[in-house]
Residue, then its C-alpha position, 0 to 999 in steps of 0.5 A: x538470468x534466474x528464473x522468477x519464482x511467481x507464487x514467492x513474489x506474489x504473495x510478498x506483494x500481497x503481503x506487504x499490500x494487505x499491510x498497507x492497506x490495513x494500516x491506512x484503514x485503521x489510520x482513517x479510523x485513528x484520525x477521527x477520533x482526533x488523533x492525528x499524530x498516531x494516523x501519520x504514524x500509521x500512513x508511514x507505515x502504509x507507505x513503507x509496506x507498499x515500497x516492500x511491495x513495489x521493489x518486489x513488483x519492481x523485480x518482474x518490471x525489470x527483467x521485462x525491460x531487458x528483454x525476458x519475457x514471462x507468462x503472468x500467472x493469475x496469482x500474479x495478476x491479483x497482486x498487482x491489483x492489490x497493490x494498486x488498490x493499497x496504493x489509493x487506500x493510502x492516498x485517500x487515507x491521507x485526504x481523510x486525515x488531513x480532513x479530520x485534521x482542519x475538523x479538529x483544528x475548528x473544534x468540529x470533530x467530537 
C-alpha cells in the first residue's frame, strides 16, 4: 500500500473546506437579501466542496481500517477541524436560508 502524502491531503481538504465554507457564508448572505434561489445554488456547492473534501479525508480513513497505521501530523489535524467546521457552516446556513425563506414568503424580510 502507498505511502499517504499528508501535507498533499491536508491542503486539499483545507482547500475544499475553505470553499465551502465561503460559499455557505455568502449563501447566508444571499438569502437575506431575499434571494433564496441563488442561496441554494451556493449551498449546492458548499456541499459538493465538502464531498471533495470528505472522499479525500475518506483516503486516510481507509487505509486505517485495513490495518496501517499512520503518525497524524498536526497540518492534518487542522484540516479535519476545518472540514467539520464547513460542515456545520452548511447546515446552519441551510437553517438561515430556509429562515429568510418564510420571512420573505410573510413579506417580512425588506
Amino acid at each position: 500500500m502507498e505511502k499517504l502524502n499528508f501535507e498533499e491531503i491536508s491542503f486539499g481538504i483545507i482547500t475544499y473546506a475553505g470553499m465551502a465554507k465561503s460559499n455557505a457564508l455568502i449563501a447566508i448572505t444571499t438569502a437575506k437579501t431575499g434571494n433564496i434561489t441563488e442561496a441554494e445554488k451556493l449551498i449546492t456547492e458548499a456541499e459538493e466542496h465538502i464531498i471533495t473534501a470528505e472522499k479525500t479525508h475518506m483516503s486516510v480513513i481507509q487505509q486505517e481500517a485495513q490495518g496501517v497505521k499512520h503518525q497524524i501530523p498536526v497540518l492534518f489535524m487542522h484540516a479535519e477541524d476545518q472540514m467539520m467546521s464547513a460542515q456545520m457552516v452548511i447546515e446552519l446556513a441551510k437553517e438561515f436560508i430556509s429562515l429568510y425563506q418564510i420571512l420573505k414568503t410573510k413579506n417580512l424580510l425588506d
